[in-house]
N, C-alpha and C positions, 0 to 999 in steps of 0.2 A: 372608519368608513361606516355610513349608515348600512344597516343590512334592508331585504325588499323579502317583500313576500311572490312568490312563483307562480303562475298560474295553476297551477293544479291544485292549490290551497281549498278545503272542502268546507272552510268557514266555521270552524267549529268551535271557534272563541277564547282556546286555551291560551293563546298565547296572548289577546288581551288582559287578561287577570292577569299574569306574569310579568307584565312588562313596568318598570320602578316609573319608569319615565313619561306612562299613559300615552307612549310614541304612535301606540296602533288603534289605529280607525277601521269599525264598520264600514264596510264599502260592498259592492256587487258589481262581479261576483266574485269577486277574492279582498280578503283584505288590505288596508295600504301602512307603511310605516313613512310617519313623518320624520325627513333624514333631518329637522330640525330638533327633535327628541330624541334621535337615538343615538346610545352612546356604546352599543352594543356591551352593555351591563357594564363599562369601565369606570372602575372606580365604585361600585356598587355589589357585585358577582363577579365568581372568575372566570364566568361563562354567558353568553347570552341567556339569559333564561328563557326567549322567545321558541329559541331555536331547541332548547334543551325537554322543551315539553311538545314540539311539531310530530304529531305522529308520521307524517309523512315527508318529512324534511325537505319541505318547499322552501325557508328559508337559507336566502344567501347574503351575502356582500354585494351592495350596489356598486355598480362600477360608478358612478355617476356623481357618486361620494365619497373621495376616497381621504381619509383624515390618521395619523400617527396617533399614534396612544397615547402619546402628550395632548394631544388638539381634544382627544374624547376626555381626557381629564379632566379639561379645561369647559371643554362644554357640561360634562355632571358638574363641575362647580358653578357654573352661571346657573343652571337649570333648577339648581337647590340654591342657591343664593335667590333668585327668583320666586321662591315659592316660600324664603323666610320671612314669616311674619313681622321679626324683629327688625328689618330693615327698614 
């Protein structure tokens, strides 16, 4: 499941830097996570790292997205296969 960011997000950018998958976009006035990049760190951390650094723990689980640990595996492996140069 792609995670989202909350309204009450105060835009403070941490969780951009954190995130493997550059899922998260500038936006106003909260930031957005693209559920096409988010694998919610699977396969990468044993934890969101998005979520792990929100000081105000705006992030959640979109319902909107909702994907088995095998499907977020499967998408970190296209996501890195995509980004191998050697292909």
């Amino acid at each position: 499941m792609a995670l989202m960011i909350g309204a009450e997000c105060m835009s403070c950018g941490l969780c951009i830097e954190e995130c493997p998958n550059d899922a998260i976009l500038e936006s106003m006035p909260v930031y957005i996570i693209d559920p096409e990049l988010c694998t919610e760190c699977v396969g990468a951390f044993d934890e969101p790292q998005c979520i792990k650094v929100c000081p105000l723990d705006v992030i959640f689980p979109n319902p909107d997205y909702v994907e088995s640990h095998d499907q977020l595996l499967e998408k970190e492996k296209r996501i890195l296969d995509s980004r191998d140069p050697e292909q």
